[in-house]
N, C-alpha and C positions, 0 to 999 in steps of 0.2 A: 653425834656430829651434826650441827645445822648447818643448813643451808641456805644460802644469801639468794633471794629471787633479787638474779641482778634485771630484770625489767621494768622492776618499777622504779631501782636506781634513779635517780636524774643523771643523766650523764652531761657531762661537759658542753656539748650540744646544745639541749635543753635548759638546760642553764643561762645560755647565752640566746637563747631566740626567746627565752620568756623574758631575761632582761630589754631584749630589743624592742620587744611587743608595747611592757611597761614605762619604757621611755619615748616610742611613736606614740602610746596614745597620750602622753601626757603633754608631749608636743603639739598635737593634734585638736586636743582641748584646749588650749592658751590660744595657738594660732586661729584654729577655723571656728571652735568654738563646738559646743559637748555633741552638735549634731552633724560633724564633718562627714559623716559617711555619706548624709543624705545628699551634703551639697554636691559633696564628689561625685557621687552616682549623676547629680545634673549637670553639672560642669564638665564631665571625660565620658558618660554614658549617653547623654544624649545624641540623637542623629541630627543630623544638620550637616551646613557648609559652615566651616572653618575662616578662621584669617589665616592660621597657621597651621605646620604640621611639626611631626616630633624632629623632622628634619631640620627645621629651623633654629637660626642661632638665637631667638627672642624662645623659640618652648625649651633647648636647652639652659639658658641661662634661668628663668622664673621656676623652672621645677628645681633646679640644684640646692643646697643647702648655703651654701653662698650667698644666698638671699639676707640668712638671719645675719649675719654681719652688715652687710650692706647695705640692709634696712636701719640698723643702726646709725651707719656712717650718714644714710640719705637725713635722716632725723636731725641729725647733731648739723651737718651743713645747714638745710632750711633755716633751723632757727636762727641763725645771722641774718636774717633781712627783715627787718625790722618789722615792717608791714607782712610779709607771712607769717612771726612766732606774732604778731597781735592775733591773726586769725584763730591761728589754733590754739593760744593760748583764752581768747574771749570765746567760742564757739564748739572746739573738741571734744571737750572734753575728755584734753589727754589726763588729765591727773584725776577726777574722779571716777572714771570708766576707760583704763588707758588698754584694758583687753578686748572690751566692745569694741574701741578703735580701729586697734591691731586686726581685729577679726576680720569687719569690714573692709579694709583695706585690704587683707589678704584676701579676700573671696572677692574683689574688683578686679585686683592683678589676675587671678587664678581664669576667673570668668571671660576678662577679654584676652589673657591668654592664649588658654584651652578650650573655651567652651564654645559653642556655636553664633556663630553671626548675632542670629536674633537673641539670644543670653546677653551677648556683650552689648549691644547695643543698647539694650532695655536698661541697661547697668550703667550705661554708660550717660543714656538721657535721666536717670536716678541721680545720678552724681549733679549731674548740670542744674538740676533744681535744686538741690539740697547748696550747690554754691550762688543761685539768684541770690538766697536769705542770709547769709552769712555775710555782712558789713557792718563795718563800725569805725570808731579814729581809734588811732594809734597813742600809747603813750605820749608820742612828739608832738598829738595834736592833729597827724594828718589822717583823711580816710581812709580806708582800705575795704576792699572788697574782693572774695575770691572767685568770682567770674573776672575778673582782671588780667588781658591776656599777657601781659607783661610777669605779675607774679605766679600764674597758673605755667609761664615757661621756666620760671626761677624753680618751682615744684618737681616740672618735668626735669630738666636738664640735671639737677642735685642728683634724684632719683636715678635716671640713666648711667650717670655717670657713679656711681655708688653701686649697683646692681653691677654693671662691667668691671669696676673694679676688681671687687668683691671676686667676681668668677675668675678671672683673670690670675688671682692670686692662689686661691685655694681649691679650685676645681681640679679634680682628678686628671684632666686633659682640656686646657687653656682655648681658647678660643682662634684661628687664624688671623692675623691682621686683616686678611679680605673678611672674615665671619664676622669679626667683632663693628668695621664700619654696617655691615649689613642689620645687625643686631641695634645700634644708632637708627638705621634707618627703618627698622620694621618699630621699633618703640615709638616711634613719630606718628604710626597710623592711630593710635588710641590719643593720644596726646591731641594732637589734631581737631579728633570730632571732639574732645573737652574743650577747646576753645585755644587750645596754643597756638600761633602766630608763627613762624617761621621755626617750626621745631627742626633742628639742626640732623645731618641725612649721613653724618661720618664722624669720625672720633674727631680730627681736626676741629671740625666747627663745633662739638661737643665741648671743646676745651676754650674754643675761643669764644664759646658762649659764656661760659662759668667765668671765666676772664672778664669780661663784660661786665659783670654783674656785680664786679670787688670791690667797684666807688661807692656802692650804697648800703655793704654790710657792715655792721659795728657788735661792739659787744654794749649788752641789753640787760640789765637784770634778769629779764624774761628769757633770754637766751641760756645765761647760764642757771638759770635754775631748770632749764630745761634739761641744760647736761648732768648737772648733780642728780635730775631724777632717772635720767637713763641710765647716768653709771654708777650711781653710789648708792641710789635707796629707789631700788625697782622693784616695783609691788609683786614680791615673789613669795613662797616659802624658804624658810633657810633652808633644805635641801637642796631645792634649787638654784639658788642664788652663784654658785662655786660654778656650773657649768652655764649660767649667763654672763658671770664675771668674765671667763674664758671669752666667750663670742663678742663682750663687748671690748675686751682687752685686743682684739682679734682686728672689730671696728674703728678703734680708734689708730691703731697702728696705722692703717689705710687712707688717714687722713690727710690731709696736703698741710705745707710748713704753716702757712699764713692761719689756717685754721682754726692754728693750736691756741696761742698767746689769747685772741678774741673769749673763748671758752674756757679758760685759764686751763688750758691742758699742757701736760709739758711737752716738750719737745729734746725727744732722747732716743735720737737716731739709732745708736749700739744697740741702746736695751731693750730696744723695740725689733732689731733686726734677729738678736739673739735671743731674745723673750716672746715678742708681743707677736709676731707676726707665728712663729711656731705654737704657741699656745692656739693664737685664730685658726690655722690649722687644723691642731688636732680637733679642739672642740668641732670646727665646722666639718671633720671627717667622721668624727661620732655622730650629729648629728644627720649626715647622711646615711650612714650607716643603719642607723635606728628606720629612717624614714626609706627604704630601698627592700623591707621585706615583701618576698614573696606576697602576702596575704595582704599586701599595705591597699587601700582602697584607691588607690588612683590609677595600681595594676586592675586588680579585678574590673573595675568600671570599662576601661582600655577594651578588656581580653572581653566582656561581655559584649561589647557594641561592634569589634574583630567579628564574632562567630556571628551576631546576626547583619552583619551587610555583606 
């Protein structure tokens, strides 16, 4: 009669937290890029004075996984203004290095987030030189420039409002009308030392900023080539691809009427209420799911910088 060493078994458990592990880190590598632990140890480990704390409606929204939709949505907005997709499409280089991008930008949000005053701000005088150099004209002929407070609030305001969305929709537990103007208003402090102009301090003027802004977007070839590469051919492995499909199925559901026709997306209120926004879900609760283990480096970082202050 044999006997089964059920310990070395895998049990259903293990099973499941080795799947979780193999999908943070491969998230982990896309977004922060292959040396995320280090940054995070500087970003949540370091001691310093803060802008924010985990109390905050600006650190719960930028940690949640609501982000990866949202960052999508902010994407797909921008490029309607004509003079910002020339930027990024002459200087980005979102299509030959669009993970370099992503990374960078995630470790900007992350750093003026979470990280300490002198982190953000260093990050933040980083950026401000990196948009002195970045000018050129536009397809129509006219200049453009990303130190430009005008399109640096078009940048801000897309973002803000895509980020809140985003939470608002698929977050575990939604944000208070009082939280979510707060969260308006603490996004303005970063936005601000970048060079923004009158960045908007509630939802209200959030929306009446984006309002504002409707006379001078158009559809661009550069535009929608920008959405066929977010949503139809994004530089992924076909493994991947099924659960980016999801997030951005997820992004675009999110998106406002007027947005759709411009980026020839359709507009299919049902099948979006019954498909699109439920698929954004699920994928963006997998997604947090994955990134909430115990061992995930933004706890450890947290719990180690706890025990020594």
């Amino acid at each position: 009669m044999s006997v089964i060493d059920r310990s070395s078994t895998p049990t259903t458990a293990t099973l499941s937290e080795r799947a979780r592990r193999t999908l943070a880190t491969a998230l982990r590598s896309r977004v922060a890029g292959d040396d995320a632990a280090r940054k995070a140890q500087v970003i949540w480990g370091a001691e310093g004075e803060r802008w924010f704390t985990a109390e905050d409606p600006i650190w719960r929204v930028h940690a949640d996984a609501a982000m990866f939709p949202g960052g999508i949505r902010a994407l797909l907005l921008q490029s309607l203004h004509p003079l910002a997709m020339a930027g990024v499409a002459g200087h980005s280089g979102f299509k030959g290095d669009p993970w370099g991008r992503l990374q960078r930008t995630s470790e900007f949000l992350a750093t003026t987030t979470f990280g300490t005053v002198e982190h953000a701000t260093k990050q933040i005088e980083r950026v401000r030189r990196i948009h002195e150099r970045v000018r050129g004209v536009a397809p129509d002929g006219r200049p453009y420039a990303a130190s430009d407070p005008h399109l640096l609030r078009w940048v801000h305001v897309t973002e803000a409002d895509s980020f809140l969305t985003a939470y608002q929709r698929y977050a575990a537990q939604p944000l208070t009308p009082a939280e979510a103007d707060l969260y308006v208003e603490q996004s303005s402090v970063v936005a601000s030392l970048l060079g923004v102009v009158d960045a908007p301090m509630t939802r209200d003027e959030l929306s009446e900023a984006i309002e504002g802004y409707r006379p001078e977007l158009s559809s661009t070839p550069e535009a929608r080539e920008a959405a066929r590469f977010l949503l139809v051919r994004p530089p992924l492995p076909v493994l991947a691809r099924p659960g980016y499909a999801a997030l951005a199925t997820g992004a675009v559901a999110l998106l406002p009427r007027w947005a759709r026709w411009p980026l020839r997306l359709p507009w299919l209120p049902l099948t979006e209420q019954l498909l699109g926004r439920p698929i954004g879900g699920a994928a963006t609760s997998t997604v947090r799911w994955a990134m909430t283990s115990p061992d995930d480096v933004r706890t450890r970082a947290l719990e180690a910088r706890t025990q020594t202050s």
